[in-house]
Every structure is written in C-alpha cells, then in structure tokens.
N, C-alpha and C positions, 0 to 999 in steps of 0.2 A: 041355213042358220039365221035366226033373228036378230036384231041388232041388241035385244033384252041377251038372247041368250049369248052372244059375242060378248058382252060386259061381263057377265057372267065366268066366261071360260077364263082359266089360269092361264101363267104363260107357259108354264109345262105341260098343258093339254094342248095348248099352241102350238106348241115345238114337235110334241109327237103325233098329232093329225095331220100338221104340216107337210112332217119330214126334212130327207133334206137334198142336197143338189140343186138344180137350179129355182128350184119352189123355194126352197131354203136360201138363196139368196137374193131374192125380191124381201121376202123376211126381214130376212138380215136389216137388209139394206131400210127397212119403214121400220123396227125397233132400234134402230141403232140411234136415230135423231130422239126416242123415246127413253132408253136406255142412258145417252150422254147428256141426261138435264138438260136437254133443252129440244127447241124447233129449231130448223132451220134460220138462222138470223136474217138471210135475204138482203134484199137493195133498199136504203132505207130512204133515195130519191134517184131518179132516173138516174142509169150509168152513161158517161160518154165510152166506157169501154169495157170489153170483154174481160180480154186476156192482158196478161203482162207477160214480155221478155226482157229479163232486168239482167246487166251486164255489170258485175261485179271485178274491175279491175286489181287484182290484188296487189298490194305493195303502193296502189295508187300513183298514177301516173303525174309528171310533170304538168299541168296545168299552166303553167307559166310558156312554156314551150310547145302547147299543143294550141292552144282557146286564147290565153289572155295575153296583147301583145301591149308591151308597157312602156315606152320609148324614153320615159325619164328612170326605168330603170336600167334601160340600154346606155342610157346616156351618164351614168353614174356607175355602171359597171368598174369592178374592182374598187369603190370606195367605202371605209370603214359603215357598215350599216347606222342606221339613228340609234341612239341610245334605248330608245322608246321602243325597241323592237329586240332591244335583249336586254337590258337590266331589269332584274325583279321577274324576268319569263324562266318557265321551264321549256327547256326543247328537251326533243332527247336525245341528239348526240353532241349535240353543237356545245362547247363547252367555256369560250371564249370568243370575245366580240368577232364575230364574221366579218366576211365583206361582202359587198350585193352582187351579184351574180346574174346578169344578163344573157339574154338566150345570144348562144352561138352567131355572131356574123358570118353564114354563109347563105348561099341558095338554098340549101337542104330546110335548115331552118324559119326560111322569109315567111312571114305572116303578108296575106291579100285579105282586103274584104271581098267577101263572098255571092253572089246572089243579089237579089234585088233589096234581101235584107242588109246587106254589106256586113255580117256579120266578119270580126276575124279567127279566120283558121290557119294553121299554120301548114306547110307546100308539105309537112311529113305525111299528110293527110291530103290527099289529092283527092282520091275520089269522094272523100266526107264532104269538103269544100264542095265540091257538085252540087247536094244535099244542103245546105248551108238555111234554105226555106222552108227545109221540112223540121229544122230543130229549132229546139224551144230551148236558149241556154238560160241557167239559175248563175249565175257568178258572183254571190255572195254567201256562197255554203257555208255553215260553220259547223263543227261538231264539238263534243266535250274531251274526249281524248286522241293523244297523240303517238301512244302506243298502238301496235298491230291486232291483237287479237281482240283487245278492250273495244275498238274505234272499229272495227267489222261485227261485233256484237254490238254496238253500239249504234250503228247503220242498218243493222239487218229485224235487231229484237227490238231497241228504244231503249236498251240496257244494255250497261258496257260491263257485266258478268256473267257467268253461266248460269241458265236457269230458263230463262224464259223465251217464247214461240218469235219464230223469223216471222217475217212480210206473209213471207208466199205461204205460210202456215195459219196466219189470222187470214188471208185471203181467200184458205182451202176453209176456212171453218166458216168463215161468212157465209162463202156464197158457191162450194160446194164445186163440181166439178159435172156435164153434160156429158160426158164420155163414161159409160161403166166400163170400159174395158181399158182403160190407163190411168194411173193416178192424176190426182187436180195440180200436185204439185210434183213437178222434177226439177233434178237439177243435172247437170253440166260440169266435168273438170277439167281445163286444159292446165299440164302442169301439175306441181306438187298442189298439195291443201292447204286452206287459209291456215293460219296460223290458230284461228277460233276451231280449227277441226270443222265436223259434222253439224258440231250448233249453229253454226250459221246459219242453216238451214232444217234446225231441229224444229218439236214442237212442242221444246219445253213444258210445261206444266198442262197442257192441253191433251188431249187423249192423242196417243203415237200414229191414228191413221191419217192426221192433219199434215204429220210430217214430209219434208221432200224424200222423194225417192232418186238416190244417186242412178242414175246410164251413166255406163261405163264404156269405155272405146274398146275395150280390149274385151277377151274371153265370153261369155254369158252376157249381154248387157245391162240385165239387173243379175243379183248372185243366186244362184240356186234357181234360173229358168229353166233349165232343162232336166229333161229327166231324169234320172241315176240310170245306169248301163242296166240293163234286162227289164226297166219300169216303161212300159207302154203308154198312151193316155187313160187307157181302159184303166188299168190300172191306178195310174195317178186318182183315176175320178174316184175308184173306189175308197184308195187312201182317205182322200180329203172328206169326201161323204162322212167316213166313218170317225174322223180325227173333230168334225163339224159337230156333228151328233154328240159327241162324249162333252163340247165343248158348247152346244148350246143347252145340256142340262144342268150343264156348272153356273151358266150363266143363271136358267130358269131361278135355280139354288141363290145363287151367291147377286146376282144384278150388277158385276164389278163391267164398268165400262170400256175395259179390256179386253176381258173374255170377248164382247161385241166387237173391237177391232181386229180382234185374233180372229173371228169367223169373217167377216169382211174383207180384210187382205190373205187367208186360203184362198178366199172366190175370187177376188182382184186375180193373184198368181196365178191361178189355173185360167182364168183368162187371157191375161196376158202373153202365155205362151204361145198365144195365136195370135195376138195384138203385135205386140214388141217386133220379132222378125219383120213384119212386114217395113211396120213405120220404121225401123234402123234400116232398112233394105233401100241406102240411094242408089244403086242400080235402075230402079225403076223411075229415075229422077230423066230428064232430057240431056242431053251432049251438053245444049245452050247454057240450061240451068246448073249445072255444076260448074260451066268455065265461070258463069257470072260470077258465083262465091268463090272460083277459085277451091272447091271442093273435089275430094278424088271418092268415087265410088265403092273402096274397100280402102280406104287408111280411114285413119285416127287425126283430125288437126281443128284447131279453133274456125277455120272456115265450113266444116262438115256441123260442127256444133252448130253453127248456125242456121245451115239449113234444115237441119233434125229441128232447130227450135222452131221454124216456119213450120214443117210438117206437122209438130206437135199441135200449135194452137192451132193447124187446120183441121184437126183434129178431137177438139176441145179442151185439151190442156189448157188447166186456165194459169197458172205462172210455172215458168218457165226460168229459172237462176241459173245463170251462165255462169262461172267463175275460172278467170285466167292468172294466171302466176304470173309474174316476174317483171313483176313494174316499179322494184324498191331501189332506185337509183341513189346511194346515196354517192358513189364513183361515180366517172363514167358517165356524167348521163347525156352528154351528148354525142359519144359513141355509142352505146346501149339504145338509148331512147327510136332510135328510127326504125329497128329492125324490128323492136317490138309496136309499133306505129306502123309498121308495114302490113306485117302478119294480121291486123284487126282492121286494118284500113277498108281494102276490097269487100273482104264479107260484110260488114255491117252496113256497108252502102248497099250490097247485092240483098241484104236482108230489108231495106228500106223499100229498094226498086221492085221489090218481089212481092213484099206485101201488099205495094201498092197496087202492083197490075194485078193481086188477086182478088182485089176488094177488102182486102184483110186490115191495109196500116189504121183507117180510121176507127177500129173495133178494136185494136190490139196499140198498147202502151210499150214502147220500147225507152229503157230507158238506161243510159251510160253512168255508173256509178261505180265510186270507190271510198273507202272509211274518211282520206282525209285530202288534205292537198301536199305538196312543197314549198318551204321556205325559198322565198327571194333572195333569200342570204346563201355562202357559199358551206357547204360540207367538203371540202379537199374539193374535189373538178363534180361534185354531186350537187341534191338539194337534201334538206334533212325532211321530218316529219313535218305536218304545216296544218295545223284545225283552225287557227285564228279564220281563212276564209280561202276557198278555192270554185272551183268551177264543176257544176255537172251538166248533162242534157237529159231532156225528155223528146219526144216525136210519135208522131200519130197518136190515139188513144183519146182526144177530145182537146189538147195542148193546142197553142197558139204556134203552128210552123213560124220561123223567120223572126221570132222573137224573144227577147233578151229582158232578163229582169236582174234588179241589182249591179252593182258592182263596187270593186276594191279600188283602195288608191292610188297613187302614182307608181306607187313602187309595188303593190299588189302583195301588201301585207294584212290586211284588213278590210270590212269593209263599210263604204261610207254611205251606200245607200240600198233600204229594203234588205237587209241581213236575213237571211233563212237558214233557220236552225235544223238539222237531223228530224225531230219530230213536225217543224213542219213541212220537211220536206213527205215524208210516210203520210202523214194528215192527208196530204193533194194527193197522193197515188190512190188511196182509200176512197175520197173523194171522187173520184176517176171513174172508178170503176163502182159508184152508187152508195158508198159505203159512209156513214158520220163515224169518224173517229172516235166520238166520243162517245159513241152508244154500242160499238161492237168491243165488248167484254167479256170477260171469262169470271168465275168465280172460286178464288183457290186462297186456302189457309185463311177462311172468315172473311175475305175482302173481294172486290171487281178490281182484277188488271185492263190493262188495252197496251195497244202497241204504244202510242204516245204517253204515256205515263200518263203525269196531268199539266200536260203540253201541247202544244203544238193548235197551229193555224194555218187552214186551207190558205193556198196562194193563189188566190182568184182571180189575178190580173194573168195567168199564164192561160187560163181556162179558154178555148173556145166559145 
C-alpha cells in the first residue's frame, strides 16, 4: 500500500484488514497515542532517572522521632507549648493549649549523626542510619491540609479532593511505560487503604489506562488473572479477539478514548497472565536476597513489597506506589512507633543495597513520603496532625546522597529556612525523571490542568 493510499484508508478499513490478536495490538497500541489527543509527551530535558519507587507512609509517621532531633524541644519537654503554635491555628484533634512533647529518653529512641554526612537518624532505624549517604533529606515539607484523606490527595494529585490524576498517573501519561507486558503504573497495599481510597492512585480525569494497577498479596494478584474453570488460553485468546473486534468497530464509529483503553488493557490482561506469575514468583529470588529484605518466598509483608518493587522496575515498571498503613500515632506513640519503624527499617535499606549492586539505585528514585508530619505538641502520650513543616527523603534517581535541605526551628514547628511546599516537592520528582512541570498538561472541561496546579518550584540544590 502507498503512503497516498494509507491517507486515504478509513480507520474501519484499518481495523478490518488488520484484524485482530496480536496485529491488533501493535494497532492498538500506535492509535491509542492518536485516539487520546495527543503524542506521546516524552522528556522534555535529559532525565537523571527512569523509574520511581515512591513509599507512601499512611497515617504519616512521627518525624520528630525518626529524622528531626530537637534538643531544645527535649529540653522543654512537658512545658505549656508557645502561644504562636496554637492560638488562632486549627489542628485537628488538639483542642486546648498542649504541652510540647519530646521524643522518649531512652536508647531505643537516641538520635546519632550518621555517615560522613552526619545526618540524624534516630537507633529505631538502624539499618537506614547505615544509608544516611545515600539520602537526600527535605526537612521543611509543608502541605495544605491536615486532615487524612484531603492531605493524601493532596500529596499524591496536587489536589486535596476527588477528581484528579495521582504522580504515577501523570508519570504513566508522560512518559509511558518500556515493558508491554505489565502496566507503567502499580501499586502496593500493606494494611488497610488510605483513607483517600483508590484515588490516590487513580487517574482522575485522564483516560483509565494511565491508572495504577493495584498487586494484591493474596488470591489472583491482579483480579480476574486467571482463567474461569473449563476457559483454556486457546480459549481466552478467542474470547478476547472476538470481545476486541466488536470493540474496535465501536471505536472506528464512535473515536471515544475508552473504547481504545478497553482494547489495550484486554491485550495488557492476556498478557499478563504470563507476565504476572512469574515476576510475583520470589521463589526464584536467592536464599541471600530474601534474608537481605527480610522477605519470605510465599507470604504476604511490606518486606516482600519491596522486593516485588525491585523486580518490577527491573522490569520496566516505571512507578512503583507502595502504601503502608498504620502510622497514625495519635496514642501511644512511643509504644507503637518502633514496631512499625522496625517492619520498614530492614527492607528499605535491603532495597537501597540491592539497587545498588544492580546498577539500578542511580536510574530509579526512591522516595520516603507521607501527607503530612506531627505536632511537637502533645495529643494524650501521641502526636496530632502537623502540615505547618515535617520531614521527607529522596535517594538514588539523580538526588544529592548525604544531603539535607531546609529545616524547622528549635522546637520543629515550622519552618525557618528554604520551605517546600507539596507541589514543589511533585515539581523535582517530574523534574527527575525529564519532565517540566509546567508543560506536562492535560486538557479537560475547556482548560490545561498539571499535577502542580499553578505552583510549584523545582528544588535544584537537592539535584545531582
């Protein structure tokens, strides 16, 4: 055929010269970037990184007692907090002037500086402390809300309400996914679900194949991988053929950018059923590599999650959203706080030490996050909500190891130098990975959105 007569042909003379099965989805796959309004968005200046494995803490850990060790708030422990730190604020449980609340005097708790950076980490963290070179901490975080589900949509979309695309969903739309046989974006649950649900990691207003795709630990690892009782593959393949065909002449008809998702994830699925088992199959991992994380070759635990998330981006998964439950101390939290500081401790260092010796940590962005911080002030033996300024990390991905930007004041209620906001923190990850924040847009109900709204500022002193 001529390239005259290619212009020429319809796209329902397309579709049935084509056909469909695996011809049909190379198809797919080159009208789909035709179909969703647009080309590929691409890198819009050199990436320092590939992939992302983004660790979403839920409930948001004590920062105070993990990262930021504050000695005049030690040393003021149990005294009526500043005025300036609750009249006129809204928290939200804290109801009446606190008192400040110093981390735990025991061994369990001691903060050491670390490495050659002498960063401090607190002994609940032992094997991070190891690591202490390879992270890049921000200790001036600040977000807009102090509520749960608002301040996780609000970290993950740039929006603290329902509606619009996570991280790893502008990330999947940007710049697309090298692996056809697994999605660009998955995620990870250890624990119940954010409080935000599935949007967290939705993709809101964006066509649904950008979206993460939940692994699950338990049963099928995505839903409905496996066959139904008496359906073959032979079988499956004919299904899908025939469920494809019915569904790329609606598309030829109608051009809804749906229809073109709905053929693309049948092909993804029946892929994957040969994909998936393998890469969930740590069996095939070493004796070594599983003590490292602390991982068992048939359960379910945040240390397996993270070796799945190694595999994946060896794989080409390009973001990778881990999310763990149960870090909302507002009791307790120096009974609590260690066991859950234990459970993440091992693996995330094993995920650090692993990348490394595979060549991987400097391509791939790991990065420790949660919606907000805790108050230095006391809740009962807790800490309350806390967005005025807390603490997060980055490592590998093109970041500056062993160094530290920002920080908060004496008593680690605010902060007093280099403040980074939620979108500019999303701005640098984008940045990272090749991306101008301010040019990767969507176009929905008459206007261009972006994940930073009309905000945010790369933090180029953290950059390598």
């Amino acid at each position: 055929m001529t390239s005259d007569q290619f212009q020429n042909f319809s796209r329902r003379s397309l579709f049935q010269h084509t056909g469909t099965g695996f011809g049909g989805i190379a198809l797919a796959s080159l009208l789909q970037e035709n179909l969703l309004g647009r080309t590929s968005v691409g890198m819009h200046h050199p990436a320092k990184a590939k992939n992302v494995i983004y660790f979403h803490f839920v409930g948001a850990p004590s920062h105070l007692d993990l990262f930021e060790w504050k000695p005049e708030l030690q040393k003021r422990d149990g005294q009526l907090c500043p005025d300036e730190f609750f009249k006129g604020k809204r928290l939200a449980f804290i109801r009446k002037q606190p008192k400040l609340l110093g981390t735990q005097k025991s061994d369990n708790f001691k903060f050491q500086r670390c490495g050659q950076s002498g960063a401090y980490i607190s002994s609940l963290l032992p094997e991070l402390q190891k690591k202490a070179d390879e992270l890049c901490f921000i200790r001036s975080m600040q977000t807009d809300h102090f509520n749960h589900a608002p301040a996780q949509l609000f970290l993950s979309t740039g929006f603290g309400q329902f509606g619009r695309p996570s991280i790893g969903s502008w990330v999947n739309y940007g710049l697309g996914t090298p692996n056809r046989d697994l999605p660009g974006y998955v995620t990870l649950v250890t624990g119940q679900y954010p409080g935000a649900g599935n949007s967290i990691f939705g993709s809101g207003f964006l066509p649904s194949v950008y979206q993460g795709v939940e692994f699950r630990s338990q049963g099928d690892p995505v839903l409905f991988l496996s066959n139904p009782e008496g359906i073959d593959g032979n079988a499956r393949r004919r299904t899908i053929d025939a469920i494809n065909q019915l569904n790329q002449d609606s598309l030829a008809d109608v051009g809804d950018p749906e229809i073109a998702t709905r053929i693309s994830q049948y092909e993804m699925a029946y892929r994957m059923q040969s994909s998936v088992p393998e890469l969930m199959d740590l069996s095939m991992e070493s004796k070594s590599t599983l003590e490292l994380y602390g991982a068992s070759s048939n359960g379910a635990s945040f240390a397996n999650n993270c070796l799945l998330a190694r595999r994946m981006v060896e794989r080409g998964v390009r973001f990778v959203h881990l999310f763990d439950q149960g870090w909302d101390h507002h009791g307790s939290v120096f009974k609590r706080l260690p066991s859950k500081a234990s459970q993440v401790d091992k693996p995330i260092a094993a995920l650090l030490t692993d990348l490394r010796q595979r060549g991987l940590l400097d391509e791939t962005l790991v990065v420790w996050g949660a919606e907000f911080g805790r108050t230095p002030m006391a809740q009962g033996d807790g800490r309350d909500h806390h967005k005025e300024g807390f603490t997060l990390w980055m490592a590998g991905g093109g970041v500056k190891g062993g160094h530290s930007i920002g920080q908060t004041d004496e008593l680690g209620y605010k902060p007093t130098q280099s403040p980074v906001h939620v979108h500019d923190f999303n701005a640098t990850i984008l940045h990272l990975l090749g991306i101008d924040h301010e040019r990767l847009t969507y176009k929905f109900q008459g206007r261009k959105f972006r994940l930073t709204d009309v905000h945010g500022h790369v933090q180029k002193q953290i950059i390598a």
